[in-house]
C-alpha positions in Angstrom: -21.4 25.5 86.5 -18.0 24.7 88.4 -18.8 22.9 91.8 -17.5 24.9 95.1 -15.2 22.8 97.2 -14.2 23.5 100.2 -10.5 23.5 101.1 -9.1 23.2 105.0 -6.0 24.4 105.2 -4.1 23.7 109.0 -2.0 26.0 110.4 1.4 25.1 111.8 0.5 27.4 114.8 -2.4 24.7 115.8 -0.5 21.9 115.1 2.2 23.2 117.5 0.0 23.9 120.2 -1.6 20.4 120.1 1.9 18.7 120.0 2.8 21.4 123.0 -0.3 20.3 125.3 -0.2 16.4 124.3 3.5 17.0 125.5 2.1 18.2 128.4 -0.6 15.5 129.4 2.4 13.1 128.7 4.7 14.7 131.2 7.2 15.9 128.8 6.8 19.3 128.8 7.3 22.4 131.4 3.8 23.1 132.4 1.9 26.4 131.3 2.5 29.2 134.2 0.8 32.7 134.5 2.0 35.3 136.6 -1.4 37.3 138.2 -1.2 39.8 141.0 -2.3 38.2 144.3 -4.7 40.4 144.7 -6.6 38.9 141.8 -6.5 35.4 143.1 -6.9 35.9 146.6 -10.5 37.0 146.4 -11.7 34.2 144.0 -10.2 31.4 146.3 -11.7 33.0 148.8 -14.8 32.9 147.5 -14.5 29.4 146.1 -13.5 28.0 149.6 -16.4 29.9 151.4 -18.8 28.1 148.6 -17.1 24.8 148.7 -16.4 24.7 145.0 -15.6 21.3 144.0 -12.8 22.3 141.5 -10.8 23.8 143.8 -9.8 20.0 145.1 -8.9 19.5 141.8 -5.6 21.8 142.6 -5.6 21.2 146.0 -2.1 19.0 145.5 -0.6 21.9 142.9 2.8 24.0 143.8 2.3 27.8 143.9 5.0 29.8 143.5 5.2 32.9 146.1 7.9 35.8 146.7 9.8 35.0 150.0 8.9 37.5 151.5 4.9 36.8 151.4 6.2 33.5 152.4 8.3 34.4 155.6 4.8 36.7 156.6 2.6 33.8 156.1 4.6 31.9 158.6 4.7 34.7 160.9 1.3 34.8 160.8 0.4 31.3 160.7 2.9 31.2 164.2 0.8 34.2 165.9 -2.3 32.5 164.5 -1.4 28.9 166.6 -0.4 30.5 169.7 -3.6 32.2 169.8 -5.7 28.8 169.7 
């Protein structure tokens, strides 16, 4: 009777991703990004302020990227929104 053995073969797609995020911890790669419609994120930050979730400090110090245009109406906004106080 032969004995069974088992063999672990690694793919070159797993290697490359762990080289891809220790590149990342290290600072030498371009960080991961994910474009999401606003609408999708606004509601769960919303929610994760009202609830005081502690992981959200954990970005607090993270760039988002916006369209200009959201941007010039947040300003507006946050201008109306001061004069009001």
């Amino acid at each position: 009777m032969s004995k069974h053995a088992l063999k672990i073969f690694q793919s070159h797609d797993s290697t490359d991703r762990r080289e891809r995020e220790l590149d990342r911890i290290a600072g030498a790669a371009e960080p991961k990004t994910v474009a999401v419609p606003l609408g999708k994120v606004v509601p769960l930050l919303m929610d994760a302020v009202a609830n005081d979730r502690a992981w959200l400090n954990d970005f607090a110090e993270d760039t988002v990227r916006i369209d200009a245009d959201l941007f010039d109406v947040l300003l507006a906004y946050q201008q109306i929104h001061s004069r009001a106080a």
